[in-house]
C-alpha positions in Angstrom: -21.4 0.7 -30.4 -24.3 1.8 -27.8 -22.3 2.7 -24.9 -24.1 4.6 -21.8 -22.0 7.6 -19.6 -21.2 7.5 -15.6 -20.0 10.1 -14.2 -18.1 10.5 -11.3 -16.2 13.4 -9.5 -12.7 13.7 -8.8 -10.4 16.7 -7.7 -8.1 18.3 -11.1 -4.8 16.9 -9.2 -6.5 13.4 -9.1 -7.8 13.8 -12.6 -4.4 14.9 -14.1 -2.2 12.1 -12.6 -5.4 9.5 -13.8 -5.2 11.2 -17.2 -1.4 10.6 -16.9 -1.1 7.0 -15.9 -3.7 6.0 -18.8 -1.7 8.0 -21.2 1.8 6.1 -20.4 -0.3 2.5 -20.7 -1.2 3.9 -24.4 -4.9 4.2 -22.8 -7.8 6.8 -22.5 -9.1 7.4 -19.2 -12.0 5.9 -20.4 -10.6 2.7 -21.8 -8.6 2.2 -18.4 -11.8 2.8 -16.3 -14.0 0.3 -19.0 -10.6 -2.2 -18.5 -10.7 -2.2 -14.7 -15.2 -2.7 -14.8 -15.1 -5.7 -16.7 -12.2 -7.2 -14.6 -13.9 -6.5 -11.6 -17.4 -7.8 -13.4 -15.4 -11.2 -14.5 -13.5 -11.5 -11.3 -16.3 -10.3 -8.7 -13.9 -8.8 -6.6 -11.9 -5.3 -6.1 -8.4 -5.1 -6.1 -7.0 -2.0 -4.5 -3.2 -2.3 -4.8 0.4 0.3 -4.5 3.6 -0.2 -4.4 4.7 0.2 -0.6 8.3 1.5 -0.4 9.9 2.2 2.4 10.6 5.5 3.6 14.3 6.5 4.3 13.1 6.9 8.0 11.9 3.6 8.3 14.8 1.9 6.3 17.4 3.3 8.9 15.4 1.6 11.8 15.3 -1.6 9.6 19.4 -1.3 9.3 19.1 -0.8 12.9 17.2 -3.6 13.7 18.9 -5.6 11.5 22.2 -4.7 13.3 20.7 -5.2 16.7 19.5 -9.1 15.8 23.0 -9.7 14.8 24.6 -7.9 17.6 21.6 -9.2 20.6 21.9 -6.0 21.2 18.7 -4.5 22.2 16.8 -7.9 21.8 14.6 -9.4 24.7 13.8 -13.5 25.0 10.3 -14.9 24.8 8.4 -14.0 28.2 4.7 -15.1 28.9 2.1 -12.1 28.9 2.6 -11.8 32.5 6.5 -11.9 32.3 6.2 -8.9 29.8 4.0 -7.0 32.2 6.2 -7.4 35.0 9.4 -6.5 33.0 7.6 -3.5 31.6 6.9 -2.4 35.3 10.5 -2.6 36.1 11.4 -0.4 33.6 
């Protein structure tokens, strides 16, 4: 097979957890990063993706909240931009 090389810099943390995640799909980092080229070749578009997770933080303010709607406790009814400035200013 002719292949040609890019290279590319990374930091060794970055590198590691790379050479990690390729290893648990049964992958070389180069196989992964050939994989994701021709996907991004065939689809013509970059897909830049995590999981987003909560953090425990923000899950207690969702609980909150979530207690608040069910309560009204803390909620405030529709208002007009210019109701909302005058109710801020009365605060």
């Amino acid at each position: 097979m002719n292949t040609s090389v890019i290279s590319i810099k990374t930091d060794p943390k970055t590198k590691k957890e790379l050479q990690g995640f390729a290893e648990s799909l049964g992958m070389t980092v180069s196989g992964l990063i050939n994989a994701q080229v021709r996907q991004m070749l065939r689809d013509r578009k970059v897909v830049l993706t995590d999981t987003l997770e909560p953090t425990p933080y923000l899950e207690n303010i969702m609980r909150q909240t979530e207690k608040d709607l069910k309560t009204g406790k803390n909620i405030s009814k529709p208002m007009t931009p210019d109701e909302l400035f005058d109710h801020l200013a009365s605060l």
